[in-house]
C-alpha positions, 0 to 999 in steps of 0.5 A: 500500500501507498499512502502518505501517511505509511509511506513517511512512516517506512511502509507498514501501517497495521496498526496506524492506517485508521480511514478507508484505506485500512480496508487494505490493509488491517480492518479491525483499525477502522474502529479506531478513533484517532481523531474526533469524526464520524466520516471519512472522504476521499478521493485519488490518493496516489503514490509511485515507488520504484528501486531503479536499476540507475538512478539519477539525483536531478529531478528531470532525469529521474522523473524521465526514469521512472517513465520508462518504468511505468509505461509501455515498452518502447524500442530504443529507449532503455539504451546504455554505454559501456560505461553505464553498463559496468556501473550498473554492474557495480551498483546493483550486484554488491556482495557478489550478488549474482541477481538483482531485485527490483520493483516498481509500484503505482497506487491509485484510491479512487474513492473512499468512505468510512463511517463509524459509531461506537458500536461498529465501522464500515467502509468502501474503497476503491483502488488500482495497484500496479506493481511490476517486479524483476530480478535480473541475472549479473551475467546480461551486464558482465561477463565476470565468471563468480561463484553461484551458491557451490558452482563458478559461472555466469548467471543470466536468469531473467524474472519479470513479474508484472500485475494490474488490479482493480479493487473494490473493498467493503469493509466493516469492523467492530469490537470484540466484546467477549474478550473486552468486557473480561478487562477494565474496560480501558483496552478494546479487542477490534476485528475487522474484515473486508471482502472485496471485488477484483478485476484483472488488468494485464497480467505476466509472470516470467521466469527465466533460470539461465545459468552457465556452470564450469563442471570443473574440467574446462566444460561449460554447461547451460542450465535452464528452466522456463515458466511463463503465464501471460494474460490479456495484452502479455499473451495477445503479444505473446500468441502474435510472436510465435506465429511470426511477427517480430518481437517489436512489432507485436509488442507495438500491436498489443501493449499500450498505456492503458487506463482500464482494460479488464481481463480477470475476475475474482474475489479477495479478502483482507482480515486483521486484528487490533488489541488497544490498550490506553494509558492514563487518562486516556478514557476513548475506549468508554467515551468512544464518541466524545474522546479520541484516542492519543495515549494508547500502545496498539498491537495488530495482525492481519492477513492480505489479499486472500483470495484468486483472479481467473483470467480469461482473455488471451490467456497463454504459459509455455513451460520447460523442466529442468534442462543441463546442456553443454556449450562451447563457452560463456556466452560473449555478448552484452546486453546493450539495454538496461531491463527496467520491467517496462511492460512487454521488454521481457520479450524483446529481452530474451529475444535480442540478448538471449543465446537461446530463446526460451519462447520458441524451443517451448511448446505453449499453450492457449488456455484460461488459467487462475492465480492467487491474489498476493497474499501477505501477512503482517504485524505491528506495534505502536505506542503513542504517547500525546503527540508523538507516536513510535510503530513498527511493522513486519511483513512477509508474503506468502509467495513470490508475485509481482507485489510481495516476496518470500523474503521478511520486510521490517519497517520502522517509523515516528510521528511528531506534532509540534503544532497539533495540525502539522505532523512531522513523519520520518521512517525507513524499510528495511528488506533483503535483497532491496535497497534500504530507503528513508522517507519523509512526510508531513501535512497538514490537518483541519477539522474538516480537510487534510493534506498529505505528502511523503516522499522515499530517498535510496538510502545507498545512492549511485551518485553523490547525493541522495535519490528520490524513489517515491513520491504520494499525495493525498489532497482531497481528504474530508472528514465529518 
């Protein structure tokens, strides 16, 4: 999830996303009364992240980056020097890293509503997320021989996943009374749930394995393997390429920047808990409609995106098992483009640079198929104390796909009101195999509107100043 306030406080928010969003993320924090409304309202709450394979501190250069991210794949426009290339080399596969993972995220609330009383919460949203996930192989860039876990070689595996999503979610949240009322009364036991609508965008996942081993005795073996599903205007190209058309031209036939395009359908479900525990004279938990809580330690759990999409448009997977040959020698060519996940650049890719095409010494297959939304299971803490708040957030999904990996990301964060309306957030994330970022956010907060902004920096930057990676508004927040 982007939103400001999570993503200036390191990208968690099981336990401090309270409005619409929450439908999102943890429910159950619907019942939370963080500030003295019934209502919540918003609309086109937007943020953008990506981990770059270069990055640039001039703002015009990195904005131009990020397009080529995000937008239809365009020949021609992800070329690099010999120099860029060795520093792309140097900067991306530290510690003799033989891949390198990169993402690149956009989310969009289109509309939110939250109303609650003291009894219960309820809540609609509206959302599009698009995240495109890649791991690229040290061997596309550098013909540098390594050790690759018990083997020497070169590794030129390629791994692009890519998945739009369509959401809507209708939440609803209450306390739990059976374990509250066994207490004084000044904690609060919240569950909630949100059910949701989703609607399949384009869809890909790619995975290349392409190593290149030295068995000992001078004899070079290729070992590869190949899994590809694609859908709507992935597979439209996908099908043209393989009954003759040119990778380019195909590409250009079928992948555009589109807005609105459905070729899924299925069915999600977010679920979480909260137990709130106030401190002092923080009575909210008894005057739920007359005090707001803000001294209070908050632990949550929550699980994400259970749930499937069918996609049923120009659906194709070709796959390969496990194959060992042997060749003359490491491959000796280069890529002179950098892969940046822009969407349909797998294909041309594999095509141009590859010294086999795993497109056409597969058999594919035209058929429907179904996946799992990117299920993810999170828990936080958070302690609040007046006017400044502290959290902590684990996350880990429970498998690789386009928005979550396998892999633990913890994130830290703090909140500080010097003005009552002006908070000050600050927080960073930590993950392995991704850059470390901080990030940065403020707003500014009236009784009946707000305005929010953050904003993430690489913390290991490619040139001498910090670099911008991501940036989230929200401008039209009402409150009632």
């Amino acid at each position: 999830m982007l939103t400001p306030r999570n993503v200036a406080l390191g990208g968690g928010g099981s336990t401090y996303i309270t409005d619409y969003n929450a439908n999102f993320y943890n429910p159950a924090n619907l019942m939370i009364q963080d500030r003295q409304r019934d209502i919540d309202i918003g609309l086109f709450i937007t943020g953008t992240y990506f981990n770059a394979v270069q990055n640039f501190s001039n703002l015009n250069q990195q904005s131009t980056n990020l397009e080529s991210y995000i937008t239809a794949f365009d020949a021609g426009s992800y070329a690099i020097t010999p120099l860029e290339r060795t520093e792309i080399a140097e900067d991306n596969y530290i510690r003799d890293r033989s891949t390198s993972l990169h993402q690149t995220r956009l989310d969009v609330t289109l509309l939110g509503f939250k109303w609650r009383n003291d009894q219960r919460a309820y809540s609609i949203a509206f959302r599009n997320r698009i995240s495109s996930s890649f791991e690229t192989g040290k061997g596309w860039y550098s013909s540098e021989v390594q050790k690759i876990k018990n083997d020497i070689g070169i590794n030129r595996s390629l791994t692009h996943r890519y998945q739009s999503l369509y959401e809507i979610s209708f939440g609803f949240a209450e306390s739990f009374r059976f374990f509250s009322d066994m207490t004084p009364r000044l904690d609060e036991f919240n569950f909630g749930i949100a059910p949701k609508l989703v609607i399949g965008g384009a869809f890909q996942d790619a995975k290349w394995d392409n190593l290149y081993l030295d068995n000992g005795n001078g004899q070079i073996s290729n070992v590869s393997e190949f899994e590809y599903r694609a859908s709507g205007s992935f597979g439209a190209a996908t099908q043209q390429y393989l009954n003759g058309t040119p990778a380019q031209t195909a590409l250009q036939n079928n992948i555009n920047d589109e807005l609105f395009s459905p070729y899924g359908i299925g069915a999600g479900l977010d679920i979480g808990f909260t137990y709130l525990i106030t401190i002092g004279s923080d009575l909210s938990t008894i005057n739920e409609n007359e005090q707001q809580t803000n001294k209070s330690l908050r632990l949550s759990f929550a699980i994400t995106d259970i749930g499937f999409v069918n996609y049923y448009d120009d659906g194709i997977s070709i796959n390969s098992t496990l194959d060992t040959a042997g060749v003359s020698g490491y491959p000796s060519n280069l890529a002179d483009d950098a892969f940046v996940g822009a969407p349909g650049q797998f294909l041309d890719f594999t095509e141009q640079y590859g010294t086999t095409n795993p497109f056409v010494l597969n058999p594919s297959q035209e058929e429907n198929f179904s996946v799992l939304l990117p299920t993810a299971i999170h828990a936080g803490a958070l302690f609040e104390i007046n006017r400044l708040k502290v959290m902590g957030d684990l996350s880990i999904g429970l498998t690789n796909n386009a928005f979550n990996s396998t892999k633990l990301v913890a994130s830290v964060g703090v909140e500080l009101r010097p003005l009552k309306f002006l908070p000050l957030r600050a927080g960073t994330q930590l993950a392995t195999e991704l850059p470390s970022y901080f990030s940065f956010g403020t707003a500014i907060e009236t009784k009946l509107w707000d305005l929010s902004i953050a904003t993430q920096f690489v913390s290991r930057s490619f040139n001498e100043n910090p670099t911008i990676t991501g940036v989230t508004v929200a401008v039209l927040q009402f409150h009632f």
